[in-house]
C-alpha positions, 0 to 999 in steps of 0.5 A: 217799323217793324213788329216782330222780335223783341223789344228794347224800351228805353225810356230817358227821364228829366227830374223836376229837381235835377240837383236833387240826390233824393230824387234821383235814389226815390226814382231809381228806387221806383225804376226797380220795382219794374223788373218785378213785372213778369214780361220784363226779361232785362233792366238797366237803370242809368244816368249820363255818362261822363263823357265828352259834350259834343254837339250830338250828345245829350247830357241833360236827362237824369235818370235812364231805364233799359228793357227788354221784352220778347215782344211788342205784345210782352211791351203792350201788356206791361203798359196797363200792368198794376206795378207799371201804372203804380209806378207811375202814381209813386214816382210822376211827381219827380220828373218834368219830361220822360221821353220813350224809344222802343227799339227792335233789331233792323234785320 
């Protein structure tokens, strides 16, 4: 594992009520208000793509964040960040499961 370099989290949510429009804009919504954060360079707000259901695809999540930060210690401060934990007071109610990659370049 590597700590140098920047960081991209990504983080995939399952909402609660994934036939729910008004979920998924109410998540998407709070997703947002993150770019605000000042460690945050770049924010890529998602859902699954229509691709082809193979075995090795996973179309169930709802909704997909992508970040990225300079450092580990740019993603360590937005943790504890006022709008990030807000964020998650707003909008935890929406989703069952959030499942988090931070990624950073192999080389």
């Amino acid at each position: 594992m590597s700590s140098d370099g920047a960081i991209r989290h990504m983080a995939l949510f399952w909402l609660k009520n994934p036939d729910s429009r008004e979920d998924l804009a109410a998540l998407a919504e709070g997703v947002e208000t993150l770019r605000q954060i000042e460690q945050v360079r770049t924010l890529h707000i998602g859902v699954p793509a229509a691709t082809q259901a193979r075995d090795v695809v996973d179309h169930s999540w709802s909704l997909s964040e992508s970040m990225t930060f300079d450092s580990v210690a740019d993603q360590e401060a937005y943790q504890p960040h006022p709008l990030h934990q807000a964020f998650i007071e707003r909008c935890s109610h929406l989703w069952a499961k959030v499942l988090v990659y931070d990624i950073t370049d192999y080389a």
